[in-house]
N, C-alpha and C positions, 0 to 999 in steps of 0.2 A: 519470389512472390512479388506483384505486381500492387502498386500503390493503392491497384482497385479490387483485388484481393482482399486486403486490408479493411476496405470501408465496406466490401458486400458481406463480407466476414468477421464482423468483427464479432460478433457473438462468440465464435469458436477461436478466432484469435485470443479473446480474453479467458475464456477456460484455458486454452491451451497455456499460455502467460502463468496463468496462475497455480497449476500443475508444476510447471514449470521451478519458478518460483518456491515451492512445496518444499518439490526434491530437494531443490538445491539447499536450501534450509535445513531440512533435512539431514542431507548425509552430510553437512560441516556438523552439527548438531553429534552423530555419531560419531562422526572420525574423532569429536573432542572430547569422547568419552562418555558424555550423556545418551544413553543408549534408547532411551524412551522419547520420542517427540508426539503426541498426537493431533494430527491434523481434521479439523472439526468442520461442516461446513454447512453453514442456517439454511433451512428451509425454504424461505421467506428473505428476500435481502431487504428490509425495511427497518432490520435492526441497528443498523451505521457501521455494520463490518462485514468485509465475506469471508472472511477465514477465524478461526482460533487454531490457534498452535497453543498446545500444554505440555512444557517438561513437567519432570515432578512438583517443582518449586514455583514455578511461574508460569498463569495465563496467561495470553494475549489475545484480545479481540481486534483483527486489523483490518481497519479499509484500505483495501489495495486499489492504486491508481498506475496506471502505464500509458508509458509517452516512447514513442519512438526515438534512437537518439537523432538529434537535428532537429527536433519537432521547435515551432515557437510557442508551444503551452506551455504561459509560466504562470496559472493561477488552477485552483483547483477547487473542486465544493467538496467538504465536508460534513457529516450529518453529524448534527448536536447530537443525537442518540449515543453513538460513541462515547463520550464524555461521561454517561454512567455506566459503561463496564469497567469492569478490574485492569489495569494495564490497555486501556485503548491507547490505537497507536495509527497511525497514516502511514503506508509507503510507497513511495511513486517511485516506479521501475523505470527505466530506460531499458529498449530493446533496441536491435537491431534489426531493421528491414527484416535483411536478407535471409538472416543466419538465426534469428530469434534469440541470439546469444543474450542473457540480462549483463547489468550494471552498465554505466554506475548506478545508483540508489537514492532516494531523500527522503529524510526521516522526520516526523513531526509526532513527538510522543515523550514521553517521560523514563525513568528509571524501570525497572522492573518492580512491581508492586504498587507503583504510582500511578494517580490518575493521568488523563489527558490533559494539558497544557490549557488552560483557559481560551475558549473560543470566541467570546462573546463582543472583543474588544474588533474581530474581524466583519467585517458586511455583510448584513442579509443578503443570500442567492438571491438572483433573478431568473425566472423561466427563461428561457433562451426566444422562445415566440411572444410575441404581442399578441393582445386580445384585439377583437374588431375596429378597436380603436389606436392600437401599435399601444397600448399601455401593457411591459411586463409586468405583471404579478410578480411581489414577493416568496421567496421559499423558504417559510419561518425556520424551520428544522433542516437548513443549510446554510453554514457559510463560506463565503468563497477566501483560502489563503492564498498568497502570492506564493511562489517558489521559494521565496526569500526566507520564510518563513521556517522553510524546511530544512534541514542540516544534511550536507552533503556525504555519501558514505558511501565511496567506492568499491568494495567489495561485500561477498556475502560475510565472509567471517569477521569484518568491524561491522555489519549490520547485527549478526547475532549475537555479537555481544553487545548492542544497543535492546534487543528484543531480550534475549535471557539472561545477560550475564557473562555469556561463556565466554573467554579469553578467545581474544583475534588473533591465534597462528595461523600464518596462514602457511598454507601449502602448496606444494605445486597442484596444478590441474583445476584448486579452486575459483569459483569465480570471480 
């Protein structure tokens, strides 16, 4: 797939990603025993998450963010809104080009049951465009974290046990 692929397409790349993403959650999810995951997904994305994932025990509501690996985004906007559901959580993917292979991962979120990390200490977004006068406007209900921010988590089975809990064995074949 063709770097311009990528930017004509991103719409269906990012369903695709997060699909993606799902499974793979997903069936480590099964294979570690928990046999229920259900994969939720808003109507509307103005609520600061595109996915909820629920095992029995724990929701998560998560804004998913994906960077290509190589990519040099290392900041990201966040919607305050997150910050009042149960277990909000950020996870910024690394893909590959080519292959759409995920990991590594970065995680920006709390325990299971726990709110989102306080956001407020990070900068109000800026539109990306200037008005007539090149002034960006503020984007009260975003703020932009640096990478840094975010804790690094190379595989899916230490990411879900960042997200549910579940013990990171891993296995062969997982991600």
């Amino acid at each position: 797939m063709s770097s311009t692929d990528h930017s004509l397409l991103s719409t269906y790349r990012e369903a695709l990603l997060e699909h993606l993403f799902a499974g793979e959650v997903m069936r480590h999810v099964w294979l570690s025993g928990v046999k229920r995951l259900e994969v939720l997904k808003p109507q509307v994305d103005d609520g600061g998450y595109d996915l909820v994932l629920e095992t029995t025990s724990v929701v998560r509501h998560i804004q998913l963010k994906a960077t290509f690996r190589g990519s040099t985004v290392r900041r990201f906007t966040v919607n305050t809104g997150l910050a009042r559901k149960p277990s909000g959580c950020v996870v910024c993917l690394q893909f590959d080009q080519e292959t759409l292979d995920l990991g590594p991962f970065y995680w920006f979120g709390a325990q299971p049951g726990q709110p989102l990390p306080e956001l407020t200490s990070f900068p109000v977004a800026e539109h990306t465009k200037g008005n007539a006068q090149g002034v960006k406007a503020l984007r009260p209900n975003l703020r932009t974290l640096p990478l840094s921010a975010f804790d690094h988590v190379p595989t899916i089975p230490k990411l879900a046990e960042k997200l549910f809990g579940i013990a990171a064995e891993e296995r062969g074949g997982d991600v």
